[in-house]
C-alpha positions as CSV (number, residue, x, y, z in Angstrom):
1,X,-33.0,4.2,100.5
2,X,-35.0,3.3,97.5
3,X,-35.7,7.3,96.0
4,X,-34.5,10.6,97.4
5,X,-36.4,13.7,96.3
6,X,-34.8,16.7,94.8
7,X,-34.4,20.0,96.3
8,X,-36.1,23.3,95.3
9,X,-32.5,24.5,94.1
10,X,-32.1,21.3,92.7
11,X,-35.0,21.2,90.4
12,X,-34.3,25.3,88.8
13,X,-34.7,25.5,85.4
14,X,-31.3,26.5,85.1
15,X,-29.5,23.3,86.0
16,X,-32.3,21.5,84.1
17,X,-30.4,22.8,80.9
18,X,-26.6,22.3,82.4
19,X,-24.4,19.2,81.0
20,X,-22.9,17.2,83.5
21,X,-20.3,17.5,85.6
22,X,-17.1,16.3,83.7
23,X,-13.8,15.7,85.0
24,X,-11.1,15.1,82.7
25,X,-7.5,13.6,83.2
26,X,-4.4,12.9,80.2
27,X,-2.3,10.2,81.5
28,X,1.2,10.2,79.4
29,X,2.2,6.7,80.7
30,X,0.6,4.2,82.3
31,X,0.4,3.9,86.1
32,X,3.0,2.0,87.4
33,X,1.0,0.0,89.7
34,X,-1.3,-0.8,86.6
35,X,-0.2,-3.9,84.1
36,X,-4.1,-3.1,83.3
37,X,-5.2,0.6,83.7
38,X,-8.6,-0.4,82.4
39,X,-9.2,-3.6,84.5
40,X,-7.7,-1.3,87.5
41,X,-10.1,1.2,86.3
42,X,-13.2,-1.2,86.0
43,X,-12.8,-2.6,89.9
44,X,-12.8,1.1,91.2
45,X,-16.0,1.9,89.6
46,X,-17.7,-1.6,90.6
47,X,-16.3,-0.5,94.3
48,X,-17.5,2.8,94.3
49,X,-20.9,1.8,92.9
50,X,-21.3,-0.7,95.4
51,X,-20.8,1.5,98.3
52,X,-22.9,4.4,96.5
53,X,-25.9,2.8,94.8
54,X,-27.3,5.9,94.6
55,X,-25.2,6.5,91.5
56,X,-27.8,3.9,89.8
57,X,-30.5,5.5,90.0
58,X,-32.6,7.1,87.5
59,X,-34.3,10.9,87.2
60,X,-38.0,10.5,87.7
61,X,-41.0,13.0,87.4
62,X,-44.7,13.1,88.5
63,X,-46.8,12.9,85.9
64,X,-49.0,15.9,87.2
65,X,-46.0,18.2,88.2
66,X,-43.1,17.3,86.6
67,X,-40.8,20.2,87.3
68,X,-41.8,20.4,90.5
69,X,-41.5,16.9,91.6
70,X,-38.4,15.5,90.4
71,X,-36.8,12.5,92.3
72,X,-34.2,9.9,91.7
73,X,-35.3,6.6,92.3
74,X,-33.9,3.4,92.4
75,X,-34.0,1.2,88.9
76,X,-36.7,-1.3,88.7
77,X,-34.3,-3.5,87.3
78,X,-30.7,-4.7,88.6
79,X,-28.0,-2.3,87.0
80,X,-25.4,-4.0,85.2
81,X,-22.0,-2.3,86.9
82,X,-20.3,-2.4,83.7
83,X,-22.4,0.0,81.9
84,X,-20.9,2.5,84.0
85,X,-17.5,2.2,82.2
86,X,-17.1,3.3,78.8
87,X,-14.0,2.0,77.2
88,X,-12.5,3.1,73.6
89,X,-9.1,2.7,71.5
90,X,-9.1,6.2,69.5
91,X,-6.2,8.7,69.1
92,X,-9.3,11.3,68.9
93,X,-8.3,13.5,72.2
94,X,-4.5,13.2,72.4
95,X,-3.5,14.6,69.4
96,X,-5.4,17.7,70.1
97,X,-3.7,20.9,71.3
98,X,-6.5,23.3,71.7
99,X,-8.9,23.6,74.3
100,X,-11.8,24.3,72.7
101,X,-11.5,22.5,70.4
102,X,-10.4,19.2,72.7
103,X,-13.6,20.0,74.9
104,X,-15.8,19.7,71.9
105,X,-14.5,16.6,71.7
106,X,-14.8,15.2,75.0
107,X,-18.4,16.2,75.4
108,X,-19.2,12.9,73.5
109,X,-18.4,11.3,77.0
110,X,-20.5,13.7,79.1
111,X,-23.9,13.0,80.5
112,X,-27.1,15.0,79.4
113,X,-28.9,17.4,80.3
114,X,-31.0,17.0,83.5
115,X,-34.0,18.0,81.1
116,X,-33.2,15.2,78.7
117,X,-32.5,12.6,81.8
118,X,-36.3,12.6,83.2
119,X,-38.4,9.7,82.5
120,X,-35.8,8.0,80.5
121,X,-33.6,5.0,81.4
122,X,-30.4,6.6,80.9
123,X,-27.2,6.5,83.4
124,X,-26.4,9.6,85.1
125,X,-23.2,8.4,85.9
126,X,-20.4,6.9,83.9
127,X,-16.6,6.9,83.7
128,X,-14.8,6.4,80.3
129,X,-10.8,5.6,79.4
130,X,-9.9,6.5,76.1
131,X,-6.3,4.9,75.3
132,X,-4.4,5.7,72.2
133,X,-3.6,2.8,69.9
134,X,-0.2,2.8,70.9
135,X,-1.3,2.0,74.5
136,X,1.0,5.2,75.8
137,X,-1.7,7.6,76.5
138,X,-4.9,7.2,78.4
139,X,-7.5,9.6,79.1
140,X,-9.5,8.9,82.0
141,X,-12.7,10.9,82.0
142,X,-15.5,11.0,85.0
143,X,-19.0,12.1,83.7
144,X,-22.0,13.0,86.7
145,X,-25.6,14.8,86.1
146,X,-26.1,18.0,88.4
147,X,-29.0,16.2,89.8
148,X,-27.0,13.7,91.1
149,X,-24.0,15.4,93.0
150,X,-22.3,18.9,93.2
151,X,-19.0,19.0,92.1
152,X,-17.7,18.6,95.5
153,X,-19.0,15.0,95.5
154,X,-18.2,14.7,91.8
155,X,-14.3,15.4,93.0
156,X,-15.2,13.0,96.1
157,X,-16.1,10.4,93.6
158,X,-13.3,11.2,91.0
159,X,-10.6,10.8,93.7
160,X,-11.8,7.1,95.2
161,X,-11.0,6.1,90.9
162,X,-6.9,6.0,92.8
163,X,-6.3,2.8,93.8
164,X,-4.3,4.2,96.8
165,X,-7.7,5.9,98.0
166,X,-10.6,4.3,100.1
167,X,-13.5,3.8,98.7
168,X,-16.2,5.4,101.2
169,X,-20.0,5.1,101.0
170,X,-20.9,9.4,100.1
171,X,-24.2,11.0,101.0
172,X,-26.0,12.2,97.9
173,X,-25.6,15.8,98.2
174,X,-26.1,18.9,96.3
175,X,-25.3,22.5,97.3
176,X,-27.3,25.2,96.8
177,X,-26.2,27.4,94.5
């Protein structure tokens, strides 16, 4: 399928202002199965985009109507996979010990707004691993727009990034809230 079309509960002015979906994990060690965490890391997501290529596509309105029209369509162009994975060396999140002020931090690697998505080439789905310089910690962060998935297929999603989980072609689907 080349577009789907949102949802009347899909297109509410409410989750039009709502950040992504962010899912957040703090790895102490690497993973023992991993010589590579971010190579490991890198073939999930090219896996997973492969059997969802709906995670491509971008957040389009009519021109007449655009609140009440919004769709996701695919990209004109071909999407290069690796633009889904954001990798960076920084001791920025590990060496924070409050939340608030570690999820101010994080948002950096959260996806916009739906409001600021429309009409604009901009992913609506990424993954990013931030490792310390040390190479001891790694944070391993899953970013979605609301427009794209609920959070049940945001945790669907998050859980085929384990290398001992099968990577499964997912509906696009959003509940109503």
């Amino acid at each position: 399928m080349d577009s789907y079309t949102l949802h009347q509960h899909e297109n509410s002015q409410y989750l039009f202002n709502l950040p992504g979906h962010m899912l957040v994990t703090f790895f102490n060690k690497e993973h023992p199965k991993a010589k590579n965490p971010v190579e490991l890391i890198r073939t999930r997501v090219l896996l997973i985009l492969e059997k969802n290529p709906w995670l491509t596509y971008r957040l389009v309105a009519d021109k007449v109507t655009p609140t009440s029209a919004l769709s996701l369509e695919k990209p004109a162009f071909t999407p290069n996979y690796n633009d889904f994975l954001f990798y960076e060396s920084s001791s920025g999140p590990f060496d924070e010990t409050d939340v608030l002020l570690l999820s101010l931090k994080l948002q950096k690697y959260n996806i916009h707004a739906t409001k600021s998505c429309i009409n604009n080439n901009v992913n609506l789905f990424k993954v990013s691993l931030i490792q310390n310089p040390k190479k001891t910690c790694l944070c391993l962060i899953l970013a979605i727009n609301q427009s794209l998935a609920d959070a049940y297929t945001a945790y669907q999603i998050y859980r085929m990034l384990d290398p001992n989980q099968m990577v499964l072609s997912l509906n696009r689907i959003t509940a109503k809230l």
